[in-house]
SEFIZA-3560 file (N, C-alpha, C; in Angstrom, 3 decimals):
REM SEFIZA-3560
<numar><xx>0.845</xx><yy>-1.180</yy><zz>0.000</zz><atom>N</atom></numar>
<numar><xx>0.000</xx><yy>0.000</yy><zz>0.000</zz><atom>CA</atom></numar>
<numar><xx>0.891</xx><yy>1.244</yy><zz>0.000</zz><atom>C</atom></numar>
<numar><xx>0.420</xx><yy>2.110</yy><zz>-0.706</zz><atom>N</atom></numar>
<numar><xx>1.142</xx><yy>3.190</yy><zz>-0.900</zz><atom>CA</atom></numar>
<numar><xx>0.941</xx><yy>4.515</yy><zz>-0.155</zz><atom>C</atom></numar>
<numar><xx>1.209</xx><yy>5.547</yy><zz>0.618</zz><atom>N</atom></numar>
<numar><xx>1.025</xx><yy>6.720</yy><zz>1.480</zz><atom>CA</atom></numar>
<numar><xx>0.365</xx><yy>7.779</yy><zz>0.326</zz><atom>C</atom></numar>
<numar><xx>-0.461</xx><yy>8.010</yy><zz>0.787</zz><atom>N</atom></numar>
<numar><xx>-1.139</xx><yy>9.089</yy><zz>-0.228</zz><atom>CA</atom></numar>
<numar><xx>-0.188</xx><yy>10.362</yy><zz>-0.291</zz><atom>C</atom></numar>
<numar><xx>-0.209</xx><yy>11.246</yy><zz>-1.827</zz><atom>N</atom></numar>
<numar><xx>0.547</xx><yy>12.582</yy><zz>-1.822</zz><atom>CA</atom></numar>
<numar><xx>0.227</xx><yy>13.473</yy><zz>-1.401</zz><atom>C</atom></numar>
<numar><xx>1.636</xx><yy>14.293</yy><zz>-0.285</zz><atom>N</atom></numar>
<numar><xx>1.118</xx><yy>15.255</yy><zz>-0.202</zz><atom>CA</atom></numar>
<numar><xx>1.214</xx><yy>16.397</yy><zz>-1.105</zz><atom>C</atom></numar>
<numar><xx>0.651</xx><yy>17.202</yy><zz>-1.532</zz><atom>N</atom></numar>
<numar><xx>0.701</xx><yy>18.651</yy><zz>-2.091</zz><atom>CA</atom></numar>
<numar><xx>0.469</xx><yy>19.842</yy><zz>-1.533</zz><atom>C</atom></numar>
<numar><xx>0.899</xx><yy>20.802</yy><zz>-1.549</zz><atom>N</atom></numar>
<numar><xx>0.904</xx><yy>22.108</yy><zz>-1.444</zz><atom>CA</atom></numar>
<numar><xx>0.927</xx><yy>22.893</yy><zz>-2.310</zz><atom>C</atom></numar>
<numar><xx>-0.418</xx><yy>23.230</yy><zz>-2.826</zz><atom>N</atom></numar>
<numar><xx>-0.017</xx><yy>24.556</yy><zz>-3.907</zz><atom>CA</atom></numar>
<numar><xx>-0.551</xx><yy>25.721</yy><zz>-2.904</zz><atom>C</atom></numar>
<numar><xx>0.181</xx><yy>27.237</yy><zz>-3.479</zz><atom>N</atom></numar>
<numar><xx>0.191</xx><yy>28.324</yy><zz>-3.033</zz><atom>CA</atom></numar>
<numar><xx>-0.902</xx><yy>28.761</yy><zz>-4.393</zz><atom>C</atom></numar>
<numar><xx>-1.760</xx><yy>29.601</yy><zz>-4.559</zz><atom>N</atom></numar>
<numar><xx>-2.232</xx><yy>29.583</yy><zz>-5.648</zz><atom>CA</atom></numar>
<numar><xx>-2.280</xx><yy>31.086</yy><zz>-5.435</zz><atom>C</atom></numar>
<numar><xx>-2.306</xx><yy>31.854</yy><zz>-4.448</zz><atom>N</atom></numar>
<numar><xx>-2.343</xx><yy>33.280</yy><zz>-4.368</zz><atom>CA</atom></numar>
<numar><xx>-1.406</xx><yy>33.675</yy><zz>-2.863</zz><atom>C</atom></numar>
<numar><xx>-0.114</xx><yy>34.366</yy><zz>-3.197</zz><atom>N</atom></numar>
<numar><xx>0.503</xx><yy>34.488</yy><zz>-1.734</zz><atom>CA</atom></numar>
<numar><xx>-0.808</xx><yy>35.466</yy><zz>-0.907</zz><atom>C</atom></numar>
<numar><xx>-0.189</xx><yy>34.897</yy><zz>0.813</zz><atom>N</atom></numar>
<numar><xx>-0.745</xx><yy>35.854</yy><zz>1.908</zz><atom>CA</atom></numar>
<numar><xx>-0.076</xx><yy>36.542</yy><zz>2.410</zz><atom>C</atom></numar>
<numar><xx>0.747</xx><yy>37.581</yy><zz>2.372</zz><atom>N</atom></numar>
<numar><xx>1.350</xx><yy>37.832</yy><zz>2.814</zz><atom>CA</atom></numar>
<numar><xx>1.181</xx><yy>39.345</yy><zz>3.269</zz><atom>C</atom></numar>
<numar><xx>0.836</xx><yy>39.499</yy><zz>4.858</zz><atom>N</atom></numar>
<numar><xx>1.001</xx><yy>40.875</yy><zz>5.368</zz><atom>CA</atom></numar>
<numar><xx>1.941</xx><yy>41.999</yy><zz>5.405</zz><atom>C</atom></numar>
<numar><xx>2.533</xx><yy>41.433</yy><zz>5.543</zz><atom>N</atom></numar>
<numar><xx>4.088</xx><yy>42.169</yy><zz>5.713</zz><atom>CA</atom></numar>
<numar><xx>4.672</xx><yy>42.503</yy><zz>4.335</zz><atom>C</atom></numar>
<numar><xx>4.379</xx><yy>44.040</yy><zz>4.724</zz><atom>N</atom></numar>
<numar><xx>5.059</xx><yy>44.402</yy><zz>2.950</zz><atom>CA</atom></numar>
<numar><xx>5.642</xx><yy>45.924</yy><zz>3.353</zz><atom>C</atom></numar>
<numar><xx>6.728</xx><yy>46.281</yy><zz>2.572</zz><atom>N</atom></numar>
<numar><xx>7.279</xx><yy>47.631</yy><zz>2.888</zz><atom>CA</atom></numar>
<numar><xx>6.821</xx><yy>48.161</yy><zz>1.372</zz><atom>C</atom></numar>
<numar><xx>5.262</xx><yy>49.560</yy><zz>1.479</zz><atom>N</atom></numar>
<numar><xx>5.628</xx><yy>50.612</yy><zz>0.989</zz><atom>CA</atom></numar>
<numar><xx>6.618</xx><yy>51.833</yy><zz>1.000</zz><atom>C</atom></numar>
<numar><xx>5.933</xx><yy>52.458</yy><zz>0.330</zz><atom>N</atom></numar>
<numar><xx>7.420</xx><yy>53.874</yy><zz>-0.050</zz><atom>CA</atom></numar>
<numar><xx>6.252</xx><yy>54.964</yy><zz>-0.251</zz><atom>C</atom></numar>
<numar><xx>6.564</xx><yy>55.905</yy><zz>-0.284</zz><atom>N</atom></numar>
<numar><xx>5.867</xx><yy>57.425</yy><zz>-0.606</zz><atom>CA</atom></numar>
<numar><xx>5.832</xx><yy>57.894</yy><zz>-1.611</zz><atom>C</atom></numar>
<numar><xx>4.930</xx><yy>59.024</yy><zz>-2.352</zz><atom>N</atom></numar>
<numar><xx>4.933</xx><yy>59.857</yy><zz>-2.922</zz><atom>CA</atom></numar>
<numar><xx>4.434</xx><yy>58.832</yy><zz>-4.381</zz><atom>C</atom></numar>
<numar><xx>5.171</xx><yy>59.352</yy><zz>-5.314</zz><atom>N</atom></numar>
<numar><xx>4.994</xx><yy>58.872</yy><zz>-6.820</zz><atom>CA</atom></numar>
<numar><xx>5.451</xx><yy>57.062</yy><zz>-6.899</zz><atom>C</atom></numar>
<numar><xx>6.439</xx><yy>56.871</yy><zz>-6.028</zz><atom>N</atom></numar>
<numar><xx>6.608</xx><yy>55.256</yy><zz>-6.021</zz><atom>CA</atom></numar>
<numar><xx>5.470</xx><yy>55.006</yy><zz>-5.446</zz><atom>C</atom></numar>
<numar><xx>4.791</xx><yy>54.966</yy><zz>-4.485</zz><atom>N</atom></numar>
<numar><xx>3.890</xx><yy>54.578</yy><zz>-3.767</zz><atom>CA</atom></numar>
<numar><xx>2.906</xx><yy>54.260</yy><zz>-4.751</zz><atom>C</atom></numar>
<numar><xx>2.098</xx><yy>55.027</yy><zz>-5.482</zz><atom>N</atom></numar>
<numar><xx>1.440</xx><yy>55.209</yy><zz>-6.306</zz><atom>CA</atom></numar>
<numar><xx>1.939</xx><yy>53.603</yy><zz>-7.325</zz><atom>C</atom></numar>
<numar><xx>3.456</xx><yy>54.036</yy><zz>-8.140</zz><atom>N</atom></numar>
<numar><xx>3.628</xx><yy>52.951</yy><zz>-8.609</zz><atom>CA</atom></numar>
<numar><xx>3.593</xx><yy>51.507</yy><zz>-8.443</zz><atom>C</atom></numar>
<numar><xx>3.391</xx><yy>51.013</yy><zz>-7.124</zz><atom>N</atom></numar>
<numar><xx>4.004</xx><yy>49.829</yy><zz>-7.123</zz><atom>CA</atom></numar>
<numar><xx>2.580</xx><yy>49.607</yy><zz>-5.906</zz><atom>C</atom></numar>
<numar><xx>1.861</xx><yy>49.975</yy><zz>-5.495</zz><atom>N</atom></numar>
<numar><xx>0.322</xx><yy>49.750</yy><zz>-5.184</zz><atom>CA</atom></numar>
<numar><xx>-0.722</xx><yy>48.581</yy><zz>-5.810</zz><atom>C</atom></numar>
<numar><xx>-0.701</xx><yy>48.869</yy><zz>-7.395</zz><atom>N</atom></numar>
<numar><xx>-1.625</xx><yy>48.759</yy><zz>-7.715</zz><atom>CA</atom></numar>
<numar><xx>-1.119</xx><yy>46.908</yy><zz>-8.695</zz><atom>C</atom></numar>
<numar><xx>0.362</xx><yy>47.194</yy><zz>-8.463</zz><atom>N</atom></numar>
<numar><xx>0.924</xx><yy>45.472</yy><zz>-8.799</zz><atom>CA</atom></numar>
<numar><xx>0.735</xx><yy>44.809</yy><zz>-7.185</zz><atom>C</atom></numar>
<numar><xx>1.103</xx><yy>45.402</yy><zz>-6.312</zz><atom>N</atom></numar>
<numar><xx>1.142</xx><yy>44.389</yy><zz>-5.028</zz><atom>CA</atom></numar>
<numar><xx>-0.313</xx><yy>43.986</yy><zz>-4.656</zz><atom>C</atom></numar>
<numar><xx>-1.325</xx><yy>45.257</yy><zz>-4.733</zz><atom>N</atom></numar>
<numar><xx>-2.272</xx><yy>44.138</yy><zz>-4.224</zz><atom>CA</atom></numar>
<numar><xx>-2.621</xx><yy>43.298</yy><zz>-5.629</zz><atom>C</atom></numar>
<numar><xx>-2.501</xx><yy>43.138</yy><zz>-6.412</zz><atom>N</atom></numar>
<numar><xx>-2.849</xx><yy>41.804</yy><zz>-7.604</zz><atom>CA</atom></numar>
<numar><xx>-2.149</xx><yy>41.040</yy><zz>-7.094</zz><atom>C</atom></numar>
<numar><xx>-0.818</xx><yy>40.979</yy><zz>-6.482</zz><atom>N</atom></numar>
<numar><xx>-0.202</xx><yy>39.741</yy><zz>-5.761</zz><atom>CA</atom></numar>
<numar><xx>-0.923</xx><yy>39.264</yy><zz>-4.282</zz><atom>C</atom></numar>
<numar><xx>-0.672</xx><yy>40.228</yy><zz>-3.414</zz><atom>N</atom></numar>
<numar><xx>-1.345</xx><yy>39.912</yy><zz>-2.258</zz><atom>CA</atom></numar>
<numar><xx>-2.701</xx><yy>40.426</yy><zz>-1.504</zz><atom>C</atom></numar>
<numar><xx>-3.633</xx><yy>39.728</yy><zz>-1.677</zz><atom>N</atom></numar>
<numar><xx>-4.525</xx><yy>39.927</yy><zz>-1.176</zz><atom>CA</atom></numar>
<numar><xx>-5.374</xx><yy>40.699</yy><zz>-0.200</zz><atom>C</atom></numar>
<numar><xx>-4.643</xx><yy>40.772</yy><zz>0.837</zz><atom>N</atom></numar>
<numar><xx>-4.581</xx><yy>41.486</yy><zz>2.149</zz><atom>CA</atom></numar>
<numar><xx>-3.707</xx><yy>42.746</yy><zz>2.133</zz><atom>C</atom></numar>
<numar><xx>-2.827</xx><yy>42.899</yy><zz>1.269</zz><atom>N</atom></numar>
<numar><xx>-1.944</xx><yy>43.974</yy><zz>1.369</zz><atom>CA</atom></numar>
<numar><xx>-2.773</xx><yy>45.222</yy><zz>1.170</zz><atom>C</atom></numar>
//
C-alpha cells in the first residue's frame, strides 16, 4: 500500500508584511502588489 501525496499549492501568496514607499513610487508599485497579495 502506498502513502497518499502530499501537495501544497500556493495559488495566491498571503502575505502581510510588505514595505511601501511614498509619494509617486507609492502610487507605482500599489496597484501590482495588491494583484499579488490579497490582504496587502
Amino acid at each position: 500500500m502506498t502513502a497518499p501525496s502530499q501537495v501544497l499549492k500556493i495559488r495566491r501568496p498571503d502575505d502581510w508584511h510588505l514595505h511601501l514607499r511614498d509619494g509617486d513610487m507609492l502610487k507605482t508599485v500599489v496597484p501590482y502588489t495588491s494583484e499579488i497579495y490579497g490582504r496587502a
